[in-house]
C-alpha positions as CSV (number, residue, x, y, z in Angstrom):
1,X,-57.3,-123.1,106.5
2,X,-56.1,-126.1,104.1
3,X,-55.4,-128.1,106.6
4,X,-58.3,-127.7,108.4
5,X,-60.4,-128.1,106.0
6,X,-58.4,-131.5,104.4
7,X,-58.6,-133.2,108.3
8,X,-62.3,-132.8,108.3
9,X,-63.0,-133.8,105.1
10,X,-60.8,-137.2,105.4
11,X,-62.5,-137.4,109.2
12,X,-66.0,-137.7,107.8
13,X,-65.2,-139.8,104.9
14,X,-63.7,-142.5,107.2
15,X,-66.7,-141.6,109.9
16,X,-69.5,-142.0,107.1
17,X,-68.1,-145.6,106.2
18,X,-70.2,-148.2,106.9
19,X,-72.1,-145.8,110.2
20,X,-75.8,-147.5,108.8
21,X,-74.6,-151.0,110.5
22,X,-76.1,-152.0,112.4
23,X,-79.1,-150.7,111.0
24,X,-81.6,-151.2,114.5
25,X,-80.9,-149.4,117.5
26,X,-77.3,-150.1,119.9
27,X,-76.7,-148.9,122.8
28,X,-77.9,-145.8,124.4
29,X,-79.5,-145.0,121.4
30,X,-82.7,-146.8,122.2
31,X,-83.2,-143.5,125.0
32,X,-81.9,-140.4,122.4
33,X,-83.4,-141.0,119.2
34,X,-86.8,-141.7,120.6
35,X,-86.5,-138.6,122.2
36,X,-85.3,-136.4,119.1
37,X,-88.4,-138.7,117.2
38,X,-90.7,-137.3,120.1
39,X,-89.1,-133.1,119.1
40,X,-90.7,-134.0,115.6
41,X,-94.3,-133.8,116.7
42,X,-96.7,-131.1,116.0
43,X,-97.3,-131.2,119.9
44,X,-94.9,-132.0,122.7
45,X,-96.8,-135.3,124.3
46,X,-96.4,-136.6,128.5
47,X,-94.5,-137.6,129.6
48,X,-91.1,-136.1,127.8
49,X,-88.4,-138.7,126.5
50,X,-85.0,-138.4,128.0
51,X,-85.4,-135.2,130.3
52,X,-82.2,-135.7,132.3
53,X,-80.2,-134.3,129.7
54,X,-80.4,-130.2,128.2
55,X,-82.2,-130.7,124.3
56,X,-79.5,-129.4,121.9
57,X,-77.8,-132.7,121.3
58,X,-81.5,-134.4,120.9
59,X,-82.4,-131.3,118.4
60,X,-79.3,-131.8,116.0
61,X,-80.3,-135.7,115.9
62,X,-84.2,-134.4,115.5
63,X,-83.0,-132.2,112.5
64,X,-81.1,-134.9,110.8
65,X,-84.0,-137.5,111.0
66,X,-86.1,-134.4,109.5
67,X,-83.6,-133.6,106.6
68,X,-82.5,-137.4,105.8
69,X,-85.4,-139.4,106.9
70,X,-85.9,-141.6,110.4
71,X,-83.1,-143.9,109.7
72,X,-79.6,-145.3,110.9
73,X,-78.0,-142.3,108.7
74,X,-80.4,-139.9,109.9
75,X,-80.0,-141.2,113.2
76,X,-76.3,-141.0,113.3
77,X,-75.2,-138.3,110.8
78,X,-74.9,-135.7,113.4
79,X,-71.8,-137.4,115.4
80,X,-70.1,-138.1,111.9
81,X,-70.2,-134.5,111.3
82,X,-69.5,-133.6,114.8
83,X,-66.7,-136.1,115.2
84,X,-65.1,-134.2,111.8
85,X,-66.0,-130.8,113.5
86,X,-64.0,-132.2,116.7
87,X,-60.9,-133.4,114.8
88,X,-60.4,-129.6,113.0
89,X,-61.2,-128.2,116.4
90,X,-58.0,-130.6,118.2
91,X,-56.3,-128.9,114.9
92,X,-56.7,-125.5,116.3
93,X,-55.9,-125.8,120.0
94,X,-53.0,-128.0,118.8
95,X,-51.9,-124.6,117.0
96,X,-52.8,-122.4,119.6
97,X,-50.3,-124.5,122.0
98,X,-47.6,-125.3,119.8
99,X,-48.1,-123.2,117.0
100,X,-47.1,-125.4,114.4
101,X,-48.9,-127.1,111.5
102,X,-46.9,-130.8,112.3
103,X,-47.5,-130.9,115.8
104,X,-51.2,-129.6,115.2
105,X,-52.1,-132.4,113.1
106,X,-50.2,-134.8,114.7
107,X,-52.0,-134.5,117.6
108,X,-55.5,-134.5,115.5
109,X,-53.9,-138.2,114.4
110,X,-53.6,-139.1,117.6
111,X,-56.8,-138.3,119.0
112,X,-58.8,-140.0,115.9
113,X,-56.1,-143.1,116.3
114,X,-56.9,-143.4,120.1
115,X,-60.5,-145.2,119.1
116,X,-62.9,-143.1,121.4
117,X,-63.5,-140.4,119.3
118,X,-63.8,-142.6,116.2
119,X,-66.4,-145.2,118.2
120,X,-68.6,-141.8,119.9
121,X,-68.4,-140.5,116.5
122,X,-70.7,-143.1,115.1
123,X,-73.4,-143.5,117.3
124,X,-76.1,-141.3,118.1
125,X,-75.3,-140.2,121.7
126,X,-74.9,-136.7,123.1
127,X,-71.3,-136.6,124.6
128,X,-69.4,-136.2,121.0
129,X,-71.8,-133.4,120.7
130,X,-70.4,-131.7,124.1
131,X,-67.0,-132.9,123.2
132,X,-66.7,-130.7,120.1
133,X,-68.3,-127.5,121.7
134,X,-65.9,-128.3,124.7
135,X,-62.7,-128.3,122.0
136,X,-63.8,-125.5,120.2
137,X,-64.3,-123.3,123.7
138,X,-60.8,-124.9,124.5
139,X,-58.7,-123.7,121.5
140,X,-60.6,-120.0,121.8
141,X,-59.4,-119.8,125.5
142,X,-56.0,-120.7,124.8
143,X,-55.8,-118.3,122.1
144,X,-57.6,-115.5,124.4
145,X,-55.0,-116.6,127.2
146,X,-51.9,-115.5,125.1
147,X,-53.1,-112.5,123.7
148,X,-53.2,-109.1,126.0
149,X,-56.7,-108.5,124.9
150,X,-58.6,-112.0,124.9
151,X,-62.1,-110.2,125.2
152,X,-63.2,-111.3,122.0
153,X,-61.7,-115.4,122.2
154,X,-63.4,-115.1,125.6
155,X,-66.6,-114.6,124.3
156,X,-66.5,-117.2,121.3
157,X,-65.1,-119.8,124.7
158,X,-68.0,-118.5,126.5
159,X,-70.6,-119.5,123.6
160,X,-69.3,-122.6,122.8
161,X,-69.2,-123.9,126.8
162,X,-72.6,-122.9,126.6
163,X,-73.4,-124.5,123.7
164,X,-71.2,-127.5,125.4
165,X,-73.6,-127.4,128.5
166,X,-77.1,-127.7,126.4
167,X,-75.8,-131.1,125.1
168,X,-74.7,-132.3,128.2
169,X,-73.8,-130.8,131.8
170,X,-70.6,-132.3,131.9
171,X,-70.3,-129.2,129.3
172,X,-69.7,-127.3,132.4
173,X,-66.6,-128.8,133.6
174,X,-64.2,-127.2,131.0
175,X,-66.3,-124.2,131.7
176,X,-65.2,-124.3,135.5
177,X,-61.9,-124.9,134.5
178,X,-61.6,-121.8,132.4
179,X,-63.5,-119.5,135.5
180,X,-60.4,-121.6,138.1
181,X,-57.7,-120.6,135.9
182,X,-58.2,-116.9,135.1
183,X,-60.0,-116.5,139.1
184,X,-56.2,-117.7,139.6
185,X,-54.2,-115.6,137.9
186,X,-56.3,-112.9,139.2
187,X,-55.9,-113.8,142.9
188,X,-52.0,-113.8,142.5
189,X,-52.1,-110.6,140.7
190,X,-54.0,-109.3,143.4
191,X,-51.5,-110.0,146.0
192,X,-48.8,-108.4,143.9
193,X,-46.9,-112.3,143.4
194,X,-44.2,-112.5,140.6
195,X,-41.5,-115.2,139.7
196,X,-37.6,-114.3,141.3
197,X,-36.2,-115.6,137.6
198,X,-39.8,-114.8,135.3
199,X,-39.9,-115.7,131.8
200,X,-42.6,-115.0,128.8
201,X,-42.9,-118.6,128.9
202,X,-44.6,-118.9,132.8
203,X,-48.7,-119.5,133.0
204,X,-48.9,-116.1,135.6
205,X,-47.1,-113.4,135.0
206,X,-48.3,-110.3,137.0
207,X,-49.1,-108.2,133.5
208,X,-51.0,-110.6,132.5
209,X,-54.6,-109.3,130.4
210,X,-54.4,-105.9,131.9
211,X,-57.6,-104.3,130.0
212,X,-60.0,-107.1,131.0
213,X,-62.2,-106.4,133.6
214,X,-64.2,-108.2,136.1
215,X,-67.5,-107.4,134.0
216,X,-65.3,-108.6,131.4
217,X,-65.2,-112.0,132.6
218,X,-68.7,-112.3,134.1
219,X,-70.3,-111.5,130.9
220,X,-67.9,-113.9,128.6
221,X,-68.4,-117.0,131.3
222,X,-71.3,-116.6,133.0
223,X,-73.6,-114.4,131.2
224,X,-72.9,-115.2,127.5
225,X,-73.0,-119.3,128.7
226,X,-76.2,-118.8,130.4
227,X,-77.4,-116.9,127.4
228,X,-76.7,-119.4,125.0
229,X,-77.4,-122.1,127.1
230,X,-81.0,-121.2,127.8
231,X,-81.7,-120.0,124.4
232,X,-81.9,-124.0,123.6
233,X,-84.5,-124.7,125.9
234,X,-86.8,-122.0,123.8
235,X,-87.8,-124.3,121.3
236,X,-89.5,-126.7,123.8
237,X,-90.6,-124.3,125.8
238,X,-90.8,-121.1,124.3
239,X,-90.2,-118.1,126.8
240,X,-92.2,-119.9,130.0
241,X,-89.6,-119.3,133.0
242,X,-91.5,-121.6,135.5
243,X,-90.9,-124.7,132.5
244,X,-87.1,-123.8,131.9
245,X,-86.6,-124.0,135.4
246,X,-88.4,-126.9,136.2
247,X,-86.5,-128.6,133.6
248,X,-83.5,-127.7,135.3
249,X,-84.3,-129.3,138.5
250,X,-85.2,-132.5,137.0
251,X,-82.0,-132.3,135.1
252,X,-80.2,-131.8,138.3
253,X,-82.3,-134.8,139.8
254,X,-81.6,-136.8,137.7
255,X,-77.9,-136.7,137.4
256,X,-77.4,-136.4,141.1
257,X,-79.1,-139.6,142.2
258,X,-77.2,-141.9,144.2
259,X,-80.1,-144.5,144.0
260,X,-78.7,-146.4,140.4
261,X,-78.5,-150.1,140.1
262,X,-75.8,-151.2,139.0
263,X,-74.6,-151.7,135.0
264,X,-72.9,-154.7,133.5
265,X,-70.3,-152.3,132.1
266,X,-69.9,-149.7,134.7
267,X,-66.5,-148.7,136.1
268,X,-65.1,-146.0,138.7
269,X,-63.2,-143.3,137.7
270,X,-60.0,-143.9,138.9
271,X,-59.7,-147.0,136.5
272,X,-60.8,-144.8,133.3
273,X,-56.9,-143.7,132.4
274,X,-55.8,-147.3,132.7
275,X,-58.5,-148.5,130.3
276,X,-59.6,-151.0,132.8
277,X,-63.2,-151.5,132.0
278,X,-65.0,-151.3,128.0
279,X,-68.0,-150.8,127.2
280,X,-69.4,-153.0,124.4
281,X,-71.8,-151.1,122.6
282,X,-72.6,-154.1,120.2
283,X,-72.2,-157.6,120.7
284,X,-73.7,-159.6,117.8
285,X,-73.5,-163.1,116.5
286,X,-73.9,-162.6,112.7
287,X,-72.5,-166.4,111.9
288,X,-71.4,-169.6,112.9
289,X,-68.1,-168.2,113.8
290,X,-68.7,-164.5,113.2
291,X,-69.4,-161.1,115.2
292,X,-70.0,-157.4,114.6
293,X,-69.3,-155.9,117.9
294,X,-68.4,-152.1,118.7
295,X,-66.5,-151.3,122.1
296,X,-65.8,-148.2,123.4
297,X,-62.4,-149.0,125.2
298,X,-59.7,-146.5,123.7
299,X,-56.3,-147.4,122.3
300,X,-53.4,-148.5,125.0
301,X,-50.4,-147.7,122.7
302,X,-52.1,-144.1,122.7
303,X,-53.7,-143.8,126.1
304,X,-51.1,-145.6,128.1
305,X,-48.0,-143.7,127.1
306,X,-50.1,-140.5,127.4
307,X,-50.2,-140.9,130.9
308,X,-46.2,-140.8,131.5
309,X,-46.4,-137.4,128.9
310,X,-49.1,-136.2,131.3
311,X,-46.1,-136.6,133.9
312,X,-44.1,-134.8,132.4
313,X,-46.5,-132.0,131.6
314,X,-46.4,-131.7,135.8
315,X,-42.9,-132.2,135.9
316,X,-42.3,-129.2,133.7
317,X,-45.0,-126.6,135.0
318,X,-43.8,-127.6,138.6
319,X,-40.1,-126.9,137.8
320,X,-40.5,-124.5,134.7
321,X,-43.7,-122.9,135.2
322,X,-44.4,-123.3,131.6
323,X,-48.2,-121.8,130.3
324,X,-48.0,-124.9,127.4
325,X,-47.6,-127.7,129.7
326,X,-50.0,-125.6,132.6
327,X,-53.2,-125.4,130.1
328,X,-52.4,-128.9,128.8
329,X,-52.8,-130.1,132.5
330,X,-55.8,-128.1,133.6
331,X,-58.0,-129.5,130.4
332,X,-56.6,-132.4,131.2
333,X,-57.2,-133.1,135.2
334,X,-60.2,-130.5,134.9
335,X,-62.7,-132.6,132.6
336,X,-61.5,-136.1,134.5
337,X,-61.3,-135.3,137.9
338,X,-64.4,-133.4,138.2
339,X,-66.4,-137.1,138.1
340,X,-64.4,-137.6,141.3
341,X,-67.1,-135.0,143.0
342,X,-70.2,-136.0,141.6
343,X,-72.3,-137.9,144.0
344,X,-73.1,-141.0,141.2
345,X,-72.2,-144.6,141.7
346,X,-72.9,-145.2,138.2
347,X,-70.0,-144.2,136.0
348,X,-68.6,-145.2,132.7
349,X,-65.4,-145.0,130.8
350,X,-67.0,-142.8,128.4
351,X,-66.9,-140.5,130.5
352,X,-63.0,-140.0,130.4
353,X,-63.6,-139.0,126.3
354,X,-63.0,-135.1,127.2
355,X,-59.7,-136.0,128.9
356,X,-58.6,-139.1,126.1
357,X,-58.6,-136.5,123.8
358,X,-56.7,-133.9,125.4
359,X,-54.2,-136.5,126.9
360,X,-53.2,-136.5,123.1
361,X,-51.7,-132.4,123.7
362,X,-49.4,-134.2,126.6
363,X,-48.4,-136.6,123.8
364,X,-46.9,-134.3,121.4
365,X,-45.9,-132.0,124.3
366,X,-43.5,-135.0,125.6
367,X,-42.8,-135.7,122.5
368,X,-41.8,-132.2,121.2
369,X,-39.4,-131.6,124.5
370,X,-35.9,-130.4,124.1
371,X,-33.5,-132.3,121.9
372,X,-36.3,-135.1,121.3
373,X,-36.1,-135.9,117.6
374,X,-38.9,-134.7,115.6
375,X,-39.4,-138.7,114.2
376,X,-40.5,-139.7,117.2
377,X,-43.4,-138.2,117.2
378,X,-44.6,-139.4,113.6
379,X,-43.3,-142.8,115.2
380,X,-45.8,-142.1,117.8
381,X,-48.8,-141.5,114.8
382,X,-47.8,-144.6,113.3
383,X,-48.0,-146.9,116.4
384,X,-51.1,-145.1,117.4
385,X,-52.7,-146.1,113.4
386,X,-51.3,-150.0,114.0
387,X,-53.0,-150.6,117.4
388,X,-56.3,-148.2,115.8
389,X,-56.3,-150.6,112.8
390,X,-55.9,-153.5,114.9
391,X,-58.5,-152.8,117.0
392,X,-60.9,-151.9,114.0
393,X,-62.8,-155.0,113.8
394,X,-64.1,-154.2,117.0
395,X,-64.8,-151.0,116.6
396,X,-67.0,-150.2,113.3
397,X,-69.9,-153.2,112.9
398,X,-69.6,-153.2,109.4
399,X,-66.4,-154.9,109.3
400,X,-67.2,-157.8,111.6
401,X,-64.7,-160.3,112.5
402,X,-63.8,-163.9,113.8
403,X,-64.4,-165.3,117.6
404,X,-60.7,-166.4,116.6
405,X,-59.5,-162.7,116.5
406,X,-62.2,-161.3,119.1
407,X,-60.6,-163.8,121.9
408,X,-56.9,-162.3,121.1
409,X,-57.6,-159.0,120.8
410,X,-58.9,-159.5,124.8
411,X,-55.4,-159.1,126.6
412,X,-57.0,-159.0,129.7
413,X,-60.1,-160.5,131.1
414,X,-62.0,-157.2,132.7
415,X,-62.1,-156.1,128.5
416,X,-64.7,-158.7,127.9
């Protein structure tokens, strides 16, 4: 695909720029490339670096620090590419839901203007890693969930999740969405439930997939996941089941402790949407009157009005039953909400990423709605490129800027 391929390429040209500064360690670097460094070694030393989180993510950064050397590109290549990879695969769920090339790449615009993507992108973390597996599995289900045979999309959804899940666990929230929505459709279709005044156009519709089984879905999302998923740990521990599982119960440990003290940039999960709390990845006096600071924040003139299109989203599958607005919903709520369970007190805005970046569907969705104009939403795009361009001084370290413009880009106190 042309456009596909011109998105990512223009995606990791603006990613690549200036991704060596700061050229030491920022953020929660300092735990995952030591980690990858320690994947390197002829022999796996005690204790293991960074075992709360699967190793796929940690081998991709391992891999670059073998092919480009131990440095900030090696370090940080990975997300550039990923971040491209997650831009193309917005692209294809965007066609998938509206198929349409403008609305597609309008809402890959959207998602690389609302800042979160671009900032993740950069540094070497895990969750852009997730995020792209997660988008990928996302536009294969939503192709799968309008075709009457999705066997095959189903599968390719089933890989990536579990591909999703061996960078990160929160990989397995889209996956539970996916098993809630077809688990569902199934349970209405079991009790014989139809619409009085049905359409082609409503999210359950009592015909719905009839050649796929039940071993159908077991094996696309729980067998092929688990596959995939467990396939990662080989490397590290070759085919020893008492060591796989072990390191899943310290995973699980780990990321189910309540006992966390507390973090200077922490934040609960009901503030996320309302980009209440940042998280400054970099805060560095480089002059007299001069910083190079990164903050992972997201962009309000994108993430604010994406709220009211989520509401309308609702408003429209309520009273229209429409799948669009339905699947834009569930990979919305499904991703966010799922923190809400999780017994952690330690949360950050990050977290909200997977749901940022599909808040950008309800965008264009609202956007797109009846008799709307279609300017509006290249209106939109524009907005969301001012406040993104704005906002770039604190976002990429090799720019830098002034106190002067750091102190009014703070509308509100809580950003700083």
């Amino acid at each position: 695909m042309f456009a596909a391929a011109v998105l990512f390429i223009l995606t990791h040209v603006a990613l690549l720029t200036g991704v060596t500064t700061p050229e030491k360690f920022y953020f929660d670097e300092v735990h995952y490339v030591p980690a990858a460094r320690q994947m390197l070694e002829p022999v796996m030393r005690e204790p293991m670096l960074n075992p709360m989180h699967p190793p796929l993510g940690k081998q991709l950064i391992a891999l670059s620090i073998r092919s480009l050397g131990d440095t900030p590109l090696g370090w940080r290549y990975p997300g550039v590419v990923f971040g491209s990879l997650a831009i193309v695969a917005v692209y294809l769920c965007g066609l998938a839901l509206f198929a349409a090339h403008g609305p597609a790449i309008a809402a890959s615009l959207l998602v690389f203007f609302n800042q979160m993507l671009f900032v993740q992108s950069r540094i070497a973390m895990l969750d852009i890693f997730g995020l792209t597996f997660s988008l990928f599995a996302i536009a294969a289900f939503i192709h799968g969930f309008r075709r009457e045979r999705p066997h095959v999309w189903f599968a390719l959804a089933g890989i990536c999740l579990g591909l999703s899940a061996a960078c990160k666990w929160s990989g397995l929230f889209v996956l539970a969405v996916c098993i809630v929505i077809i688990a569902a459709i199934r349970l209405l279709q079991s009790w014989r439930a139809e619409f009085a005044d049905a359409s082609a156009e409503d999210w359950y519709r009592p015909d719905r997939w009839p050649g796929f089984k039940a071993w159908h879905f077991a094996a696309c999302f729980i067998m092929i996941p688990a596959a995939v998923y467990l396939a990662t740990f080989i490397p590290l521990y070759g085919f020893s089941i008492p060591d796989i599982w072990e390191a899943q119960r310290r995973i699980f440990s780990d990321n189910t402790t309540t006992a966390i003290a507390g973090h200077t940039y922490m934040s609960s999960w009901p503030s996320w949407p309302f980009l209440v709390r940042p998280v400054w990845y970099l805060f560095d006096k480089v002059g007299e009157d001069h910083i190079a600071a990164v903050v992972f924040l997201g962009n309000p003139v994108i993430l604010w009005p994406a709220l009211a299109a989520v509401a309308i989203c609702l408003r429209d599958w309520v009273v229209t039953r429409r799948a669009d607005a339905f699947l834009i919903l569930a990979f919305y709520f499904g991703p966010y909400l799922a923190w809400a369970l999780l017994p952690r007190t330690l949360g950050f805005i990050y977290y909200y990423l997977p749901a940022a970046t599909t808040a950008s569907f309800a965008l264009v969705y609202a956007l797109r709605r009846g008799s709307t104009p279609a300017w509006l939403l290249w209106a939109s795009v524009a907005i969301g490129f001012a406040g993104f361009a704005a906002m770039l001084p604190i976002s990429a370290a090799f720019i830098g800027t002034s106190m002067a413009t750091f102190n009014r880009l703070m509308i509100f106190q809580n950003w700083i």
